[in-house]
MDAnalysis code that builds the backbone (N, CA, C; Angstrom):
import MDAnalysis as mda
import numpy as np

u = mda.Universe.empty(234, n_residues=78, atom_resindex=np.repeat(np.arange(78), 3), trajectory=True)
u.add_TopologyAttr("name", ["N", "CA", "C"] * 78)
u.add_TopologyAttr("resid", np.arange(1, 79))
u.add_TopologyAttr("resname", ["UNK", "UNK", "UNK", "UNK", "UNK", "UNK", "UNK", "UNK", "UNK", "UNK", "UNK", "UNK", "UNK", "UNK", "UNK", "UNK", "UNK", "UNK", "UNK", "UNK", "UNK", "UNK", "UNK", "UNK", "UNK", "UNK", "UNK", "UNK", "UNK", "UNK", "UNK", "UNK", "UNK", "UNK", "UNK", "UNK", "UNK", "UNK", "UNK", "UNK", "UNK", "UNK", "UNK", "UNK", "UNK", "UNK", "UNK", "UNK", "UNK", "UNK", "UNK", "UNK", "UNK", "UNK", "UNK", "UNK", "UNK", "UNK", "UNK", "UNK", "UNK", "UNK", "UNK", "UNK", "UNK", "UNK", "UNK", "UNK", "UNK", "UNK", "UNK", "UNK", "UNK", "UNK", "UNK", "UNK", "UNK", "UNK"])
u.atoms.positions = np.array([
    [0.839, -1.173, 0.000],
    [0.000, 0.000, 0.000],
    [0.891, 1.244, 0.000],
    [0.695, 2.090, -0.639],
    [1.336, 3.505, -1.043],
    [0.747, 4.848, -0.258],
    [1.159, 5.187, 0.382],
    [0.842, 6.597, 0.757],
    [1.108, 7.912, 0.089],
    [-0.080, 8.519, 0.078],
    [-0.280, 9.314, -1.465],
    [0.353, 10.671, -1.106],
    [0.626, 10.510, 0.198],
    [1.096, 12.099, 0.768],
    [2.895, 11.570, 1.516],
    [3.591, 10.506, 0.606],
    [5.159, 10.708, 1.177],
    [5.684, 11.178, -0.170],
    [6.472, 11.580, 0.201],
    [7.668, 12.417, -0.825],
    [8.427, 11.618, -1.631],
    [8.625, 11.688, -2.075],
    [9.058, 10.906, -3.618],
    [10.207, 11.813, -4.210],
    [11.707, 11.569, -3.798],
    [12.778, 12.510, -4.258],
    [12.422, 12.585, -5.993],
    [12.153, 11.525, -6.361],
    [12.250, 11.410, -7.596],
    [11.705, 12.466, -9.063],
    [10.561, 12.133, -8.171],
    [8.823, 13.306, -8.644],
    [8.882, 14.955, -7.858],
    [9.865, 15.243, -7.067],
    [9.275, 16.545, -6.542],
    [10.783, 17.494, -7.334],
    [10.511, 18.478, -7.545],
    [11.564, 19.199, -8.294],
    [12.459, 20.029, -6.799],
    [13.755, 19.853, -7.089],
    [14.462, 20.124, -5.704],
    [14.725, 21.643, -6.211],
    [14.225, 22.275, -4.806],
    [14.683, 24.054, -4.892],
    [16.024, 24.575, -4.913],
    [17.209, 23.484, -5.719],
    [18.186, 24.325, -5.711],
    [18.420, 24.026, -7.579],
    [16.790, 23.034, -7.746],
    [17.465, 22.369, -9.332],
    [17.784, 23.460, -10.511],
    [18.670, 23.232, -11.487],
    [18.788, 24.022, -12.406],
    [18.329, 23.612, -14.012],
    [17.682, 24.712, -14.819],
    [17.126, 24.980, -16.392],
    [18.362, 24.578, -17.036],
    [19.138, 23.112, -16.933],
    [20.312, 23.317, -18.571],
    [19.069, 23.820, -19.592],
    [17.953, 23.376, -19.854],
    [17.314, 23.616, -21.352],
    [17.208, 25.082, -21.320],
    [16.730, 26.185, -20.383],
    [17.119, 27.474, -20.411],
    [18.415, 28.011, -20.574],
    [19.586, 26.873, -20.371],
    [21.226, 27.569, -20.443],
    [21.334, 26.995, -21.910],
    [20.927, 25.921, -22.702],
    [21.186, 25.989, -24.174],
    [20.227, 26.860, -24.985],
    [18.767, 27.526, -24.476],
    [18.097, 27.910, -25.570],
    [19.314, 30.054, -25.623],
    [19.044, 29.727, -24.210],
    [20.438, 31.138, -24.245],
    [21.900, 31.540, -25.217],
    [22.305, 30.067, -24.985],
    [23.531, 30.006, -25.687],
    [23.023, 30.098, -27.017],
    [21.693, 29.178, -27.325],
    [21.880, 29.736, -29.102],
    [21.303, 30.680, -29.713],
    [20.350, 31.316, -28.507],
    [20.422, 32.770, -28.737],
    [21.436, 33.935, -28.972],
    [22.494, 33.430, -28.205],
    [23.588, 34.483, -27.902],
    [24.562, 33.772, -29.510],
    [24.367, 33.129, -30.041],
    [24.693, 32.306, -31.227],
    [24.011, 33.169, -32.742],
    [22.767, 33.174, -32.773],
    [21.655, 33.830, -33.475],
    [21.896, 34.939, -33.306],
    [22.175, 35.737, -32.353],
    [22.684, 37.241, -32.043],
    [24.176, 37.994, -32.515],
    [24.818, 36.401, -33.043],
    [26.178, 36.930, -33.576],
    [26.868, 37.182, -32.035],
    [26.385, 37.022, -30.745],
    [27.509, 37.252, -29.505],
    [28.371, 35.794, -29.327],
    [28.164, 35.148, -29.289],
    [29.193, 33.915, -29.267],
    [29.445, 32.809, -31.302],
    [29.893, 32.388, -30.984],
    [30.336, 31.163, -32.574],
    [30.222, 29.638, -31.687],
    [30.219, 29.583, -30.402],
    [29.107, 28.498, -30.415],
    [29.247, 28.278, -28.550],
    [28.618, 27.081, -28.133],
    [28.623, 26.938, -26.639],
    [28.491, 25.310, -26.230],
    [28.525, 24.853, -25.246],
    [28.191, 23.621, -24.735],
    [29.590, 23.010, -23.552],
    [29.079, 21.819, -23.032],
    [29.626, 21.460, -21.941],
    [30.776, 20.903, -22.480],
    [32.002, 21.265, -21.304],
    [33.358, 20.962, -21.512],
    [33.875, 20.439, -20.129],
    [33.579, 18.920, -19.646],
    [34.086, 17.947, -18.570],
    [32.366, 19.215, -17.399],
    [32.959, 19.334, -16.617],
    [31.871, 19.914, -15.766],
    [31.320, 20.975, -15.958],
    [31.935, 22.031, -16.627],
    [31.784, 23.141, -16.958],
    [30.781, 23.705, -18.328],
    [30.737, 24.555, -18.224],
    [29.988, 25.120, -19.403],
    [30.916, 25.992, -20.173],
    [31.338, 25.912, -21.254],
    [31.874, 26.217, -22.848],
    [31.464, 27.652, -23.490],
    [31.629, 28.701, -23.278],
    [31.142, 29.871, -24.626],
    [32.185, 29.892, -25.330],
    [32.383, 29.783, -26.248],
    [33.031, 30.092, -27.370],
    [33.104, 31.638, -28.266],
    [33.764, 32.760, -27.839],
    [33.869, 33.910, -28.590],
    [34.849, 33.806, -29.802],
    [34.520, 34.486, -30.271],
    [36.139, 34.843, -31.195],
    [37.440, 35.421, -30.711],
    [38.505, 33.612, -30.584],
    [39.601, 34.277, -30.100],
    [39.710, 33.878, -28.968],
    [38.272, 34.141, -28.113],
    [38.303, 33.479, -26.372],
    [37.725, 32.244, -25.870],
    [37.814, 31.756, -24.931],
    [36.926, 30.634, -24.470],
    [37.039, 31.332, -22.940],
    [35.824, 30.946, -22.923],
    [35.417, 31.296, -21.411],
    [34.558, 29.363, -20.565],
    [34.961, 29.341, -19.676],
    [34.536, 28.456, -18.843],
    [34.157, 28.550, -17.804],
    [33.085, 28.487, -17.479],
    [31.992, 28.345, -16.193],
    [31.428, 27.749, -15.362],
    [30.699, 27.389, -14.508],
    [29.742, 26.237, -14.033],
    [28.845, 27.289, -14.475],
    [27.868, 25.954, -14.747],
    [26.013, 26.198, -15.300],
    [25.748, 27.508, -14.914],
    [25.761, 27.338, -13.715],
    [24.930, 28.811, -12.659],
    [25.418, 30.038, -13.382],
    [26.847, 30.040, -13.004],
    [27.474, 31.452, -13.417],
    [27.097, 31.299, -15.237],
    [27.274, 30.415, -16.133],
    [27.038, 30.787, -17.153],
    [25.653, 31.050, -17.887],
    [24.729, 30.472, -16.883],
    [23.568, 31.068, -17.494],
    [23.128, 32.227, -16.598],
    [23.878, 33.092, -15.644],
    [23.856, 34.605, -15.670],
    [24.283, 35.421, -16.662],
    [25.932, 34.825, -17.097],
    [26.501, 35.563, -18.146],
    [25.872, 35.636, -19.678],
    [25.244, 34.460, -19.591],
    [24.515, 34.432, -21.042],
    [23.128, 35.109, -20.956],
    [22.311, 34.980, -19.886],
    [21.311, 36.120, -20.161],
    [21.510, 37.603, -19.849],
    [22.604, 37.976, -19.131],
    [23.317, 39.360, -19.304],
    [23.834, 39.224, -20.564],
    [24.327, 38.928, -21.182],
    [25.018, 38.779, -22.708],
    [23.752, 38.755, -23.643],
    [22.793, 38.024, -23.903],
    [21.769, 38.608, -24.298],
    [20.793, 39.497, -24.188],
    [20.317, 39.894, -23.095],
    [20.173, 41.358, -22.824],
    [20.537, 42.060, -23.677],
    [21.843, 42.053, -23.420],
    [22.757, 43.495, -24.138],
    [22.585, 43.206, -25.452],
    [22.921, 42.382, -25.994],
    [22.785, 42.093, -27.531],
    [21.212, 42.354, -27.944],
    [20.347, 42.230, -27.576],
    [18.878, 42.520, -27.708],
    [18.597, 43.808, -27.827],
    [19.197, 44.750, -26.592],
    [18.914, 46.351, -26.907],
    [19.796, 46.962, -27.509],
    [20.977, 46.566, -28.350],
    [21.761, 47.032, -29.839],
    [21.083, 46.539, -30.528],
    [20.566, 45.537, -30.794],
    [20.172, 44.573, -32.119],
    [18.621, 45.485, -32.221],
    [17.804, 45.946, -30.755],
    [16.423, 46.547, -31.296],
    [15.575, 46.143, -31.206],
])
C-alpha cells in the first residue's frame, strides 16, 4: 500500500534544481545574435566560445553571463 502524501525525491523538483534547457536555448540565442560562434559542456563546466576566447563556467554562473550577454545584444540589435 502507497501513501499518497510521502515524498518521492524522484517526482518533486528540488529548490536548488537548475534549467540546462534554459542555459542551451540562451547560448543559441547568444549564437543567433552573432555574440558567441558556439557553446556547450566541456568535462563539468559550461563552454562559450567567442572569437579568439573561451570562457569556462559552471552552469549557474554561465547562465547569468549568457542572459546578461543577451540582454545586451537585444537592446543594440532593437
Amino acid at each position: 500500500m502507497t501513501d499518497s502524501t510521502s515524498f518521492d525525491p524522484w517526482l518533486e523538483p528540488k529548490a536548488d534544481s537548475f534549467d540546462y534547457n534554459q542555459l542551451n536555448e540562451l547560448g543559441n540565442r547568444a549564437i543567433a545574435l552573432g555574440l558567441l560562434i558556439g557553446h556547450g559542456y566541456h568535462g563539468d563546466q559550461y563552454e562559450l566560445l567567442h572569437l579568439g576566447e573561451v570562457v569556462l563556467l559552471s552552469p549557474p554562473d554561465a547562465h547569468n553571463y549568457l542572459k546578461a550577454l543577451v540582454q545586451t545584444g537585444e537592446q543594440l540589435d532593437g
